[in-house]
N, C-alpha and C positions, 0 to 999 in steps of 0.2 A: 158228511161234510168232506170238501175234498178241500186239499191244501200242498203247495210244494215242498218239499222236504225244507228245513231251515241248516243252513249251511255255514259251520260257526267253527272259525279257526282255530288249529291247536295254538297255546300259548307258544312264544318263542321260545328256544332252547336258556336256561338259564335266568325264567322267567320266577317270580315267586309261589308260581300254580297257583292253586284258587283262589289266595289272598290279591292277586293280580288285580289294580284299577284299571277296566279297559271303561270305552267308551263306541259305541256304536248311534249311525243315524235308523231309522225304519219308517218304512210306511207300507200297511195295514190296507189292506183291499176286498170289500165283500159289501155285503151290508151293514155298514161300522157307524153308520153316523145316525143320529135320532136313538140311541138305546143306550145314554152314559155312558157308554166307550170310553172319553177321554176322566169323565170322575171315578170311575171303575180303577183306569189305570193309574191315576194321581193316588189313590187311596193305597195300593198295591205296592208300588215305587217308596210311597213315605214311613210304608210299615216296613220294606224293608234298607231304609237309607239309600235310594236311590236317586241320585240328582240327574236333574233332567227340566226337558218341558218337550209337550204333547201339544195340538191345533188339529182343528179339523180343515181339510184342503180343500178349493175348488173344486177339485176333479172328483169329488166324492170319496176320497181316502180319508185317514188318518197317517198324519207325518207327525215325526218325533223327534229326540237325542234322549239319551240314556246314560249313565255314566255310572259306577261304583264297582263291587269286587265283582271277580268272576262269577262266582257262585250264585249271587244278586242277578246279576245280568243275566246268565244262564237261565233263571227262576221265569224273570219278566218274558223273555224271547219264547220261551214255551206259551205263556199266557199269552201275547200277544199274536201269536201261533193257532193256539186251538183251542182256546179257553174263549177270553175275551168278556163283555160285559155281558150278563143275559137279555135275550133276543140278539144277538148281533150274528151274522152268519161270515164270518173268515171264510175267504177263498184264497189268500195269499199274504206272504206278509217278503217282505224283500229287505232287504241287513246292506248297509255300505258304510264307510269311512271309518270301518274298525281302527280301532288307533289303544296301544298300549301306551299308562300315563302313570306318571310318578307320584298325585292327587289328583283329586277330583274337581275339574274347574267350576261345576254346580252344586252349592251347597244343599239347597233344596229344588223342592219338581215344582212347577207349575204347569197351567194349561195358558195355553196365548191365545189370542181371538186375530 
């Protein structure tokens, strides 16, 4: 399986380290759709308090938001990285609108159609 490295910011100086709520968007490139991909990652998210929501795109990705502690988030970006559901084959996964937050704006995950 090949994949690009995942590229995830140090916390800001003065930040609360891993207890930190960040929030990042992503979308998931390979073979990701037709193999639970998105109830794979709903289920993943909810065990570990991850608020958010996942859809599968036109363009044949999976797009998303993600939200809760560091550590959480770190957990999911690997899964969505090089895990994923099985059958699904990951070629890339690409991270934008990192944003550190003082709560979490989504209580819980859903999947959107």
């Amino acid at each position: 399986m090949e994949f690009e490295s995942v590229q995830v910011p140090s916390p800001e100086a003065g930040s609360r380290g891993d207890g930190t709520i960040v929030s990042v968007e992503f979308e998931v490139f390979g073979q990701v759709q037709g193999c639970y991909f998105t109830k794979y990652c709903k289920e993943l998210c909810e065990k570990l308090a991850v608020g958010g929501w996942i859809k599968n795109s036109k363009a044949g990705t999976i797009v998303g938001k993600i939200q809760g502690t560091r550590n959480n988030i770190d957990h999911i970006i690997q899964w969505l990285a090089r895990t994923g559901s099985p059958g699904c084959k990951i070629s890339k996964l690409e991270l934008s609108k990192w944003e550190f937050m003082t709560k979490q704006e989504f209580k819980s995950f859903s999947v959107r159609f």
